[in-house]
N, C-alpha and C positions, 0 to 999 in steps of 0.2 A: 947451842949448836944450830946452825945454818939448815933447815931442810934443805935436802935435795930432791927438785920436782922435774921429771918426765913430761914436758907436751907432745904429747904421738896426734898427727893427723893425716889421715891418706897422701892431703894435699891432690887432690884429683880437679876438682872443679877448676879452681886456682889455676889451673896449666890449662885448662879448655875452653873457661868462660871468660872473657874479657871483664864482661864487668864485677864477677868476685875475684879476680885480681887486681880491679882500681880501688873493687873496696879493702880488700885485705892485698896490699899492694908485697908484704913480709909472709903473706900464709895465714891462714888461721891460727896455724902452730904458732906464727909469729907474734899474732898480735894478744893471744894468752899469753906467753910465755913471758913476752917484754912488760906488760900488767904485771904478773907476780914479782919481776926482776924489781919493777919499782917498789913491789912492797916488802924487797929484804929477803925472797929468797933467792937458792941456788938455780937457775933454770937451763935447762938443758933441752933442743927438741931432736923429735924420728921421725919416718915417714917412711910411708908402705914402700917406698922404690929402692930406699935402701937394703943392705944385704939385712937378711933377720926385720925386716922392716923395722930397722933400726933401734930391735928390742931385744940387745943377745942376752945371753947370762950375764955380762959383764957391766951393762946398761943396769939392768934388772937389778942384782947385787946394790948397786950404788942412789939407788930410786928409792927414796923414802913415799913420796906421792906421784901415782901415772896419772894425769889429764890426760883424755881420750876425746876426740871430736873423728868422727867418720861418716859418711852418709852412704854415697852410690858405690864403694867399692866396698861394704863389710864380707863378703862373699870370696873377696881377694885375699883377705888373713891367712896366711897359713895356719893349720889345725895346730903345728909345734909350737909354733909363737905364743898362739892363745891358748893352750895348755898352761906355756910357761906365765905366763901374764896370770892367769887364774891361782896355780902356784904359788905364785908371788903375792897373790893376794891373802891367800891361806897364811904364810906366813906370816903376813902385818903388813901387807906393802899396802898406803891406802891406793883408790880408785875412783877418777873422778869422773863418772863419763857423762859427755855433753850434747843435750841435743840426740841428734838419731843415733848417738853413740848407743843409745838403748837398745840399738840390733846390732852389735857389733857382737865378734861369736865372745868374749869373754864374758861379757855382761849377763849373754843369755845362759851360756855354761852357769854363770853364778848366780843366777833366777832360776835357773831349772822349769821356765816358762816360755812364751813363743814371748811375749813383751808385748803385744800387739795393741793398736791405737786404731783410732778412729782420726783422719787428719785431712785436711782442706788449704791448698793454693789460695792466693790472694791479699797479702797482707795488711790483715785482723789488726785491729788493736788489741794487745793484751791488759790485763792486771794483776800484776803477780802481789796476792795476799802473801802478808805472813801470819803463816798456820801455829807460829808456836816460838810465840814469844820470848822464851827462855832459854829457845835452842844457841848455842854458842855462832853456827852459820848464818842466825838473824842480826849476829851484832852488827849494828851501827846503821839500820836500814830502817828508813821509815814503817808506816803501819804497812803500805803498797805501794808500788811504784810502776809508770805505765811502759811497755814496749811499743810504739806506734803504731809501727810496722813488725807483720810476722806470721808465720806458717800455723795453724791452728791444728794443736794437740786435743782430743776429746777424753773424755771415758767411753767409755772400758779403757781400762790398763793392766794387760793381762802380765802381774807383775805378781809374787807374795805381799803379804803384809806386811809392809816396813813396820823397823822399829821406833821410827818418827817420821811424819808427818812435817816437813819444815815449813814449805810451799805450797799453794793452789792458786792455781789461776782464771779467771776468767777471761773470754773471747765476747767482740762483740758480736759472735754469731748466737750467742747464747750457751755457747757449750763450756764444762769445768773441765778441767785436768790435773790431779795431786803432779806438780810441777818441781817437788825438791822431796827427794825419799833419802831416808836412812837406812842402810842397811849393815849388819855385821857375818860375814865369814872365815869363819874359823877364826885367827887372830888381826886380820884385817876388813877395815874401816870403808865402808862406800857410799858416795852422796852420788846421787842420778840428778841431774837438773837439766829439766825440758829446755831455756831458749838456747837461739845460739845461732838459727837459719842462714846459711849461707847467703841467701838475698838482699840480706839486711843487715846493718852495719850495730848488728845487736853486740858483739861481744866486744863493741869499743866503749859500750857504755859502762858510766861509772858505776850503776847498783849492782848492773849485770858482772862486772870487773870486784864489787865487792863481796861475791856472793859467791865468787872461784876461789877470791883470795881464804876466805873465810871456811871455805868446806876443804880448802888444803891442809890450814892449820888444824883442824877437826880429823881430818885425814890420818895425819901423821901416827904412825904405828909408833905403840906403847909397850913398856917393857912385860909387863904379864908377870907369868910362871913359866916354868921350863915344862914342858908335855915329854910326858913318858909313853911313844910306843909300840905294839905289838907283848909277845908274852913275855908278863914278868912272877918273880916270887911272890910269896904272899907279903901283903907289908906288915902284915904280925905273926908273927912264926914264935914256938917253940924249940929251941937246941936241945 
């Protein structure tokens, strides 16, 4: 069966900057979105201007995995939307958010943390290691591969523990950043991956392109058990 994936981005900069509209001439949403089209799935995008910022029930319902990219408007969310996006993810819906999507209110609802970074203008070269070999999201990437140009993520990452460790990167300013997290709530699946900077033509690249496609498939909500709740009988009784 086909996933079906969500790209939600404000789409803000794109309509103010000229030149992250010559670089992403389709959107951010666009240029994720048409990446996963080629690798076979169903892609679909929204944007904060839309009614429901284009994430109603009925969106939501049909979302096997939300891509999330937001930066200068996470503040513009409605509380309802990100409620239901959080919901959605309790369920099994995975979450894929990118970039400063790591302030976006779902993410921090689902961190239960501020998220907070330490971060620097000027585009750094990166090196995004991979932390963990065996992770399903590392398939088909070399040992590292370099960003040229790009916004610089530090530690602290005022984040919980993930439950894997995928990505770290290095800056050549000297600073690390755990750059690819695992996370699980409730019956849904979430990968945080730091690149993605609006200035820089990062998310047309191919490892960065294979690192979406890869935490989608990773994403993708799985059948479980049925959860039973609020109060029930004993499950061992006496007649």
């Amino acid at each position: 069966m086909t996933l079906q994936v969500t790209v939600w981005n404000e789409n803000v900069h794109e309509r103010e900057e000229p030149e992250v509209a010559e670089r992403y001439p389709e959107g951010i949403h666009g240029a994720v979105a048409d990446a996963l089209t080629e690798r076979g799935f169903e892609t679909r995008t929204a944007t904060l201007g839309e009614d429901e910022h284009g994430l109603t029930e009925a969106v939501l319902d049909e979302t096997d995995v939300l891509v999330w990219w937001s930066h200068c408007a996470n503040d513009e969310v409605s509380d309802a939307v990100a409620s239901r996006v959080v919901d959605r993810v309790h369920e099994g819906m995975g979450f894929v958010p990118l970039h400063s999507g790591k302030n976006s209110k779902p993410f921090k609802r689902l961190m239960g943390t501020t998220c907070n970074i330490k971060y620097r203008h000027g585009g750094e070269t990166e090196r995004v290691w991979v932390a963990d070999h065996g992770h399903p999201i590392a398939d088909g990437l070399p040992e590292s591969f370099e960003i040229p140009s790009t916004e610089m993520y530090g530690e602290p990452y005022d984040v919980p523990e993930p439950d894997r460790t995928v990505f770290i990167s290095w800056f050549e300013g000297g600073e690390v950043f755990r750059s690819g997290l695992c996370y699980r709530r409730g019956r849904g699946r979430i990968f945080a991956f730091r690149p993605g900077h609006e200035e820089y033509p990062i998310l047309h690249q191919d490892e960065v392109q294979q690192v979406i496609g890869n935490a989608v498939e990773w994403a993708a909500p799985t059948e479980g058990s049925e959860a039973v709740w609020g109060e029930v009988e004993p499950a061992n009784r006496e007649d």
